[in-house]
C-alpha positions as CSV (number, residue, x, y, z in Angstrom):
1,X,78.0,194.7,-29.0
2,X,77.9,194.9,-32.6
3,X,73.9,195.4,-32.5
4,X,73.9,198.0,-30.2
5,X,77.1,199.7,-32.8
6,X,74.7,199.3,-35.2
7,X,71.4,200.7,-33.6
8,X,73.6,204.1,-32.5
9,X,74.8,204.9,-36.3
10,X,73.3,206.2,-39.5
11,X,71.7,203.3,-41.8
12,X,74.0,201.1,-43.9
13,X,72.2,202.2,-47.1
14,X,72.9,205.6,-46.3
15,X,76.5,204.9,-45.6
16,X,77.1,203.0,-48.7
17,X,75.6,206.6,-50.5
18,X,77.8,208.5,-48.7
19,X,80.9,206.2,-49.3
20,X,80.2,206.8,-53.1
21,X,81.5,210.7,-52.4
22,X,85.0,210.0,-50.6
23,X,85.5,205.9,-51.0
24,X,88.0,204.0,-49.6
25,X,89.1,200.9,-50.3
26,X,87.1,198.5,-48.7
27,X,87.4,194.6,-49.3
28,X,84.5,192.4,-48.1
29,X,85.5,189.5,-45.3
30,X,84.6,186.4,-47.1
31,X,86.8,183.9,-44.8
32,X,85.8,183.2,-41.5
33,X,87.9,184.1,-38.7
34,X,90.2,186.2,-40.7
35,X,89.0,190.0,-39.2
36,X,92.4,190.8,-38.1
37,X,94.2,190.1,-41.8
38,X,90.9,191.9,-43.2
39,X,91.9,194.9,-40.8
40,X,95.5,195.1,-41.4
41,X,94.9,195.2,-45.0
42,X,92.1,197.7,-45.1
43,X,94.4,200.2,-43.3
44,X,97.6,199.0,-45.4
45,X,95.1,199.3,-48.5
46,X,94.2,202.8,-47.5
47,X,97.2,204.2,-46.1
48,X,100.1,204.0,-49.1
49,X,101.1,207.1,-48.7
50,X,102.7,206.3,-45.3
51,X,103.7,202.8,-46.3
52,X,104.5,202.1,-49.8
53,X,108.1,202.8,-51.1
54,X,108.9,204.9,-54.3
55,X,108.0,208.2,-55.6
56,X,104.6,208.1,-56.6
57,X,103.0,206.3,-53.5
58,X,102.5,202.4,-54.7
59,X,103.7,199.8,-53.2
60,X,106.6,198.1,-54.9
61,X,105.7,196.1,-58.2
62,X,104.7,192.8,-58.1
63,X,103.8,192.5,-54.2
64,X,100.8,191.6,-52.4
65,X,100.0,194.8,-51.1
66,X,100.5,196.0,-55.2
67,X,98.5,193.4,-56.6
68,X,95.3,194.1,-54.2
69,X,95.4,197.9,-54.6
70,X,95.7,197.6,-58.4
71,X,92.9,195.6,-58.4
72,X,90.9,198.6,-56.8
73,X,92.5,201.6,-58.5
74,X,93.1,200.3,-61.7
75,X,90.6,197.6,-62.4
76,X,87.6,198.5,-60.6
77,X,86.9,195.6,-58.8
78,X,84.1,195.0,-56.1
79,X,84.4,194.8,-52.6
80,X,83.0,191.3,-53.2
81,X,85.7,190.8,-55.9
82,X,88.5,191.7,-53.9
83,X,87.0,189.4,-50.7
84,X,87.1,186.4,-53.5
85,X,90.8,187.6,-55.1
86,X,92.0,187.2,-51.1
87,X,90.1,183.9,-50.7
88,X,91.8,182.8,-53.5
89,X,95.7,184.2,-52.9
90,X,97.9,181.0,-52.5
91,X,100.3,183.7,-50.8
92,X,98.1,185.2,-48.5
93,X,96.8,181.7,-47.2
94,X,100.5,180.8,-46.7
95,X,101.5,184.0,-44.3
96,X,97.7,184.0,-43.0
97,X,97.9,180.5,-41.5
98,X,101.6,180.5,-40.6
99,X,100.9,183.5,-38.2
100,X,96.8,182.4,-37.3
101,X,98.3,178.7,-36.2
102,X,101.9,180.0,-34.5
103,X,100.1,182.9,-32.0
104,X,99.1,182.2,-28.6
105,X,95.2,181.9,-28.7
106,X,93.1,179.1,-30.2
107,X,90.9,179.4,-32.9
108,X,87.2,179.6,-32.1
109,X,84.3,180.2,-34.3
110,X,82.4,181.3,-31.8
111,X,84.9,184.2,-30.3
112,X,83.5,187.8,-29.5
113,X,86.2,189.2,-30.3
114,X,86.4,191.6,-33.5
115,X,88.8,193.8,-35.7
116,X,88.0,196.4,-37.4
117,X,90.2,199.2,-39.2
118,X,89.7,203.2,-38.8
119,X,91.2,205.4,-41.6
120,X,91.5,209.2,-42.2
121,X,90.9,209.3,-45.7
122,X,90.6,212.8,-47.1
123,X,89.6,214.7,-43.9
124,X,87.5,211.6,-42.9
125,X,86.9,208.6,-40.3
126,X,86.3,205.2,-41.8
127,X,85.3,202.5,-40.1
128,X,86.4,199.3,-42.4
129,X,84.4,196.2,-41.0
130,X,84.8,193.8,-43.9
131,X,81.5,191.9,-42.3
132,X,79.6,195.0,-43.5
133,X,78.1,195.4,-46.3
134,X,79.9,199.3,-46.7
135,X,82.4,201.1,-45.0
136,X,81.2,203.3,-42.6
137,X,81.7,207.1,-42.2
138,X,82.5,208.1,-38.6
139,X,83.1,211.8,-38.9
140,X,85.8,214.4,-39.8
141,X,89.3,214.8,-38.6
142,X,92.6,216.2,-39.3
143,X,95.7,214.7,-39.3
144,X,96.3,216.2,-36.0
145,X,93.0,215.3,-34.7
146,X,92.6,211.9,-36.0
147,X,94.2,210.2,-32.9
148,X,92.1,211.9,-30.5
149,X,88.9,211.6,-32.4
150,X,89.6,208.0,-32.5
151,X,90.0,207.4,-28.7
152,X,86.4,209.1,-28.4
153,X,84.9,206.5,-30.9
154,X,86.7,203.7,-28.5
155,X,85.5,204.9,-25.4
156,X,81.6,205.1,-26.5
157,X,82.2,201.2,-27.5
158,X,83.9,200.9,-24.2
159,X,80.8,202.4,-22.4
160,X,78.4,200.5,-24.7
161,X,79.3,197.0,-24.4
162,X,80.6,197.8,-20.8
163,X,84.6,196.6,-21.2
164,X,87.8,197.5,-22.0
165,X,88.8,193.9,-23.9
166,X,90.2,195.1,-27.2
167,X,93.8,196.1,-28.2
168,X,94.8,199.0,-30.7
169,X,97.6,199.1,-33.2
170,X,98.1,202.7,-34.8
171,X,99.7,202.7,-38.7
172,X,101.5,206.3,-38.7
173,X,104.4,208.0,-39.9
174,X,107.6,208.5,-38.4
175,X,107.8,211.2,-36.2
176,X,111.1,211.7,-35.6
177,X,112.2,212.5,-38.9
């Protein structure tokens, strides 16, 4: 499925040009098997403005979630650097295998199965796929949009590869405030 993704979108090159314009933060998957951490924490990563407590829209000193997105925004580090800095975490390791070895599937190196992370970023639809070498930019949206715009990116996969075997899990804010 990922080939024929891949054969349907604009060139990696040229998405790792256009990423320079509007970029998020994007961490490359260095760990095997890890795509659903890598996907939670691209969206978490992208997203502080929904998530993170305090005033100014960080996440609260001396987390995880602060460390890794001051390593981005204040550092400058890689996508490559920031796949090593979570390959090397003690504390991610901890929570990462605690939840990979309690869940109900096995682990298998040879699964089909995938996660990836879609952000609105500025107006914009990124694809986060920490086995790429770039995020990908999958159009515009609003806010309002961004759900529905989302669901037509799923049901091209859907028709591509023929299947409806994935599961979704939206990051958004509280509505009923």
């Amino acid at each position: 499925m990922l080939a024929q993704q891949e054969a349907a979108q604009v060139s990696e090159e040229e998405q790792a040009h256009l990423a320079q314009v509007r970029k998020p933060q994007y961490i490359k998957q260095i760990v095997a098997n890890a795509c659903g951490t890598m996907a939670l924490l691209h969206a978490l990563a992208n997203v502080t403005d929904l998530c993170a407590d305090g005033e100014n829209g960080n996440y609260r000193e001396g987390t995880f979630l602060h460390r890794l997105v001051s390593l981005y925004k204040d550092e400058g580090k890689t996508p490559e650097q920031l796949g090593e800095f979570l390959n090397e975490d003690e504390e991610l390791e901890r929570v990462h295998n605690m939840f990979a070895t309690s869940g109900q599937s096995n682990m298998d190196e040879n699964t089909r199965f995938h996660f990836v992370a879609y952000v609105n970023l500025a107006g914009t639809i990124w694809e986060l796929d920490g086995r790429r070498s770039a995020p990908l930019q999958k159009g515009d949206c609003t806010n309002e949009t961004f759900g529905i715009k989302i669901a037509e990116l799923l049901q091209g996969y859907v028709q591509m590869d023929n299947s409806c075997a994935f599961s979704l899990m939206a990051l958004a804010p509280d509505m009923g405030q």
